[in-house]
N, C-alpha and C positions, 0 to 999 in steps of 0.2 A: 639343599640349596639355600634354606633362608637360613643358616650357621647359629641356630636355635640348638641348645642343650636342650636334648629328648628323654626324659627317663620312661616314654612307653613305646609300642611298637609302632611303626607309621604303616599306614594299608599305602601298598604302593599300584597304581591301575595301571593296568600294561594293555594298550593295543597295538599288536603288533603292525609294524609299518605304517603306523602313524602317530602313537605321541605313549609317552611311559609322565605320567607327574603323582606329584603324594594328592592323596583323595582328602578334598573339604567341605565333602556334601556329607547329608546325613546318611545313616548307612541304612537299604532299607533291604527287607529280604529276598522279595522280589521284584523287578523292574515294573509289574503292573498295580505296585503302589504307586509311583512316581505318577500317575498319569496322562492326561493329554499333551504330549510335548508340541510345541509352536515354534519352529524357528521364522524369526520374523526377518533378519537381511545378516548381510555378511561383506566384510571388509577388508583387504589385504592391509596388515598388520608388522610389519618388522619382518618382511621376509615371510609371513604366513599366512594363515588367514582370520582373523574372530570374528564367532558367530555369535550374534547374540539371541537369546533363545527364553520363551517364557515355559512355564509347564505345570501340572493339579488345575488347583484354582484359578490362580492369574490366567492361564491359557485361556480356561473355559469364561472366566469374567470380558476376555478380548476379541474371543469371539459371540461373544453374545452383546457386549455394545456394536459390535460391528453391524451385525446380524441386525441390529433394531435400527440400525443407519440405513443399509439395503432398501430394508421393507420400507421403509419413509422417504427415499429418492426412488421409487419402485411407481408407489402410489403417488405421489405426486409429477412423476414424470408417466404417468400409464404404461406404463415398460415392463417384462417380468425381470423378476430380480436377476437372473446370470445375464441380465442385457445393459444392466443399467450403463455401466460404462460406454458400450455405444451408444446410447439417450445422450447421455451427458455432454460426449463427446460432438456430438450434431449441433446439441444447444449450444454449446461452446463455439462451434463455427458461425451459425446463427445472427448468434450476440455480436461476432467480430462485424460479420455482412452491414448491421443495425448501427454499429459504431463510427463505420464510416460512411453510411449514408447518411447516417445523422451529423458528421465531423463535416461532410461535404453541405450539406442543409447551411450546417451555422458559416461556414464561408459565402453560401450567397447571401444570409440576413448580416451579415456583418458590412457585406461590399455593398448592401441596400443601406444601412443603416449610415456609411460612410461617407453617401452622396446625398445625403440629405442634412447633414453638418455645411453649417454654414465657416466660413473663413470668420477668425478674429483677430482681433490684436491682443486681445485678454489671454485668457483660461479656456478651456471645454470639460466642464464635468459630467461624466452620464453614470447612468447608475442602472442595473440589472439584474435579472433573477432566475432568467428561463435560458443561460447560453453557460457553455464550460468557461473554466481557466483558460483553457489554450486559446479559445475566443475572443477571450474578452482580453489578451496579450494582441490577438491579432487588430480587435480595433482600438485597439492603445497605437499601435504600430503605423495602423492608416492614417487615424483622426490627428493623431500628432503633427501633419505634415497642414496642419488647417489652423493653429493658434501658433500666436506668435511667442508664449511662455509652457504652460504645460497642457496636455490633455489628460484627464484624472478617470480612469475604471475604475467601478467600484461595483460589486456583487457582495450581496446579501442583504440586512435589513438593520432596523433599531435593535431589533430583542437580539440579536445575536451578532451585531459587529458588520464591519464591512471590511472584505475583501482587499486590496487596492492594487491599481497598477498604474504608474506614472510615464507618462513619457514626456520628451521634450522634442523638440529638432535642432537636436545636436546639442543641445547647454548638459553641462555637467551636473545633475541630481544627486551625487553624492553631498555634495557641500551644503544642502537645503533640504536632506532628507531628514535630518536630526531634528531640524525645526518644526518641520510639517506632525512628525511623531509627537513633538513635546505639543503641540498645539492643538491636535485631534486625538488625545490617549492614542498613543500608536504606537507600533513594533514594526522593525521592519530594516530595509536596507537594500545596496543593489552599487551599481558602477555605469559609470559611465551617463546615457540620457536613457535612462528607464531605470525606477527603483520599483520595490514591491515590497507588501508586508500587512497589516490589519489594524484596521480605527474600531476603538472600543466607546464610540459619541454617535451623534444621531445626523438622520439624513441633513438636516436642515443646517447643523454646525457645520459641517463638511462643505455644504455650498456656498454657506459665509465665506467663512475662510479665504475658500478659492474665488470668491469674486474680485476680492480686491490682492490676491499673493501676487508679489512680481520677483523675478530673480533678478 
């Protein structure tokens, strides 16, 4: 089949009723040289199937890192190893339970945090460390409706940049998002009245800024 000029013989491997091809492994004498074979998954293929398969060493090298993974989700989950996966799978429901009692937690500090914003005709800049992303979107979304230009999130610190998340009520932030970037090191972008993206300057530049920014 590959239209190769042969000047030797080809070993041709025939199982019957399932596949005849020319042999390109090494030829060994008997099968329990090859060693520990591992097929690891399999794939319909052009009408067939391929398997993909390790075997000697490599077999034995993948299950003996596996094996050292076992024993270390084993012990630190207090599980025996053929459990681990039901351990895992609990903590994994767990974590989810945690995520939204914690996702629901940051919507009442946020609707506390909301009502206690005062109305202006300026800016609102707040700045925070202990709430997610999707929070601190949410009180961009509230507080916005309390200044009469932007309300500015912003999560994280000096040594490592701040976060941001802009809203307006209803002005259009693209046309002043370039400005705000070139004015506080910053990247970023967005449509419509909410942009988003990160200030690479310090808490106190940030505050300037937006004390006196007007659209």
């Amino acid at each position: 089949r590959s239209k190769l000029d042969l000047s030797e013989n080809v070993r041709i491997v025939t199982i019957e009723g399932i596949d005849i091809c020319a042999c390109c492994a090494p030829h060994v004498k008997r099968t329990g040289e090859i060693g520990m074979i591992k097929l690891k998954d399999m794939i319909n293929y052009k009408g067939g199937v391929r398997v993909r398969m390790m075997c000697g060493a490599d077999s034995l090298s993948d299950y003996q890192k596996k094996h050292i993974n076992v024993v270390k989700i084993s012990n630190m989950l207090s599980a025996k190893q053929y459990e681990v996966a039901e351990s895992v799978e609990r903590l994994v429901g767990e974590l989810s339970m945690y995520k939204q009692k914690c996702a629901n937690l940051e919507k009442l500090l946020i609707g506390a945090k909301c009502e206690n914003l005062k109305e202006t005709d300026g800016n609102i800049c707040v700045f925070e460390n202990d709430i997610s992303i999707e929070a601190l979107r949410g009180l961009v979304n509230a507080g916005k409706e309390k200044c009469k230009d932007v309300f500015v999130g912003c999560l994280g610190s000096d040594k490592e940049g701040y976060t941001y998340i802009i809203g307006s009520n209803g002005k259009e932030l693209s046309v002043v998002c370039k400005d705000i970037n070139s004015a506080l090191s910053g990247r970023g972008g967005g449509r419509g009245d909410m942009v988003s993206g990160k200030f690479a300057t310090s808490r106190k530049e940030i505050e300037e800024y937006f004390k006196t920014f007007k659209m």
